[in-house]
C-alpha positions, 0 to 999 in steps of 0.5 A: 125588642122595642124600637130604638130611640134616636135624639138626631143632634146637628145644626144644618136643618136640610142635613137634619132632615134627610138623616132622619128620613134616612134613619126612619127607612131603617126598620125598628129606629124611631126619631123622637126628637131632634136638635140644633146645637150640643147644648139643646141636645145635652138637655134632651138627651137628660130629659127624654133618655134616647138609647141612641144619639147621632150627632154633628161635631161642627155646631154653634154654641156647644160642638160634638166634642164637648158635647160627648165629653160632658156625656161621658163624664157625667155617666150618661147611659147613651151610645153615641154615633158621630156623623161629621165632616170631620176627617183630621187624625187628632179630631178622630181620635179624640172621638174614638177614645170618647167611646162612640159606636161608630164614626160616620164622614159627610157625606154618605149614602144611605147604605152606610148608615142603614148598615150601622144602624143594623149591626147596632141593633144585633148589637142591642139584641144580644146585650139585651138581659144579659149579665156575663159573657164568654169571650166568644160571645163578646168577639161576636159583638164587637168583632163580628168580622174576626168571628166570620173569618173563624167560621170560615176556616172551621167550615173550610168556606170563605165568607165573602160577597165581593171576589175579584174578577175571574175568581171561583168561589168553588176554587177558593174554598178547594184551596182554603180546604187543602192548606188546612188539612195539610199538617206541615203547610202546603207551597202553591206546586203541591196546592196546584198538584191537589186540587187539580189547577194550575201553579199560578192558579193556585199562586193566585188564590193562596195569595188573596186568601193570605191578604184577607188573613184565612191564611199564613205565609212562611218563607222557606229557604232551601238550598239552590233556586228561589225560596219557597213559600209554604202557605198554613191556617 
């Protein structure tokens, strides 16, 4: 696949440059053109057909917001992602319900924006000549995270960088593995008894797995004594 075009859209030159500096440190982006204001980007956009605009919403002359809706309501085949100051819930949404990729607040880091600027381009490369797609296929552009987790509960494996502290990705994936084949569900005593650890061990484990939602919680009320809660995928 060629490379991606990107029109670069904002109106503060120091911020301009360094976006595009950090757009071009990301393999397979080139800036072709840049702009200081919606109404000058309008107009590149039209002429010079990007496949990507990153664009301020505070700007002179025509901010981001109008600047997106003339895009949409003119069918414009671009995708948009706002880079902005702008963190107040009415402004979000509006933007959000424009259809944009991705909606980045000043400031950041460059690893945020080189990770959007990835997960577009898989984006790119998968739509590429294609004409239907399966709900799975779908599911794996847009919600790639939900795919992830499907994966994991399929191969029995957690697919997670970052574990807290004193966590054993060993232990996490014994746990994850021993509620799943456990037909009726698993409690932390029966979990604990299984794989060989202790009942706040696997209390522990069982409830960071439930947070990031591998698995499900019930609550169960028995006779006398505390309720018990059975843990299943």
């Amino acid at each position: 696949m060629d490379k991606i075009k990107v029109l670069l859209v904002e109106d503060d030159p120091m911020v301009r440059e360094v976006n595009r500096q950090f757009i071009e440190r990301v393999d397979d982006f080139q800036v072709i053109a840049m702009s200081s204001n919606g109404v000058e980007g309008y107009k590149k956009i039209v002429e010079l057909k990007p496949d990507l605009v990153i664009m301020d919403i505070f700007m002179p002359e025509q901010d981001g917001l109008n600047t997106l809706r003339k895009i949409r309501s003119n069918n414009l085949p671009v995708d948009v992602i706002t880079v902005t100051a702008a963190n107040d819930m009415q402004t979000i949404q509006q933007i959000l319900h424009l259809g944009v990729y991705d909606y980045i607040m000043k400031p950041f880091t460059f690893e945020r924006i080189q990770q959007t600027l990835l997960n577009y381009y898989k984006f790119k490369l998968k739509t590429k000549d294609v004409q239907d797609l399966t709900q799975k296929e779908l599911d794996e552009m847009i919600h790639p995270y939900l795919v992830e987790i499907d994966e994991a509960v399929e191969s029995n494996t957690v697919l997670m960088t970052d574990l807290p502290k004193g966590f054993n990705r060993s232990t996490l994936d014994k746990v994850l593995k021993f509620v799943k084949d456990s037909k009726d569900g698993a409690s932390a005593d029966e979990v604990a008894a299984g794989i060989g650890v202790a009942r706040v061990t696997a209390r522990r484990y069982l409830d960071f797995l439930e947070k990031h939602n591998f698995i499900k919680v019930d609550v169960h009320y028995g006779g006398v004594g505390r309720p018990i809660n059975q843990y299943f995928v």
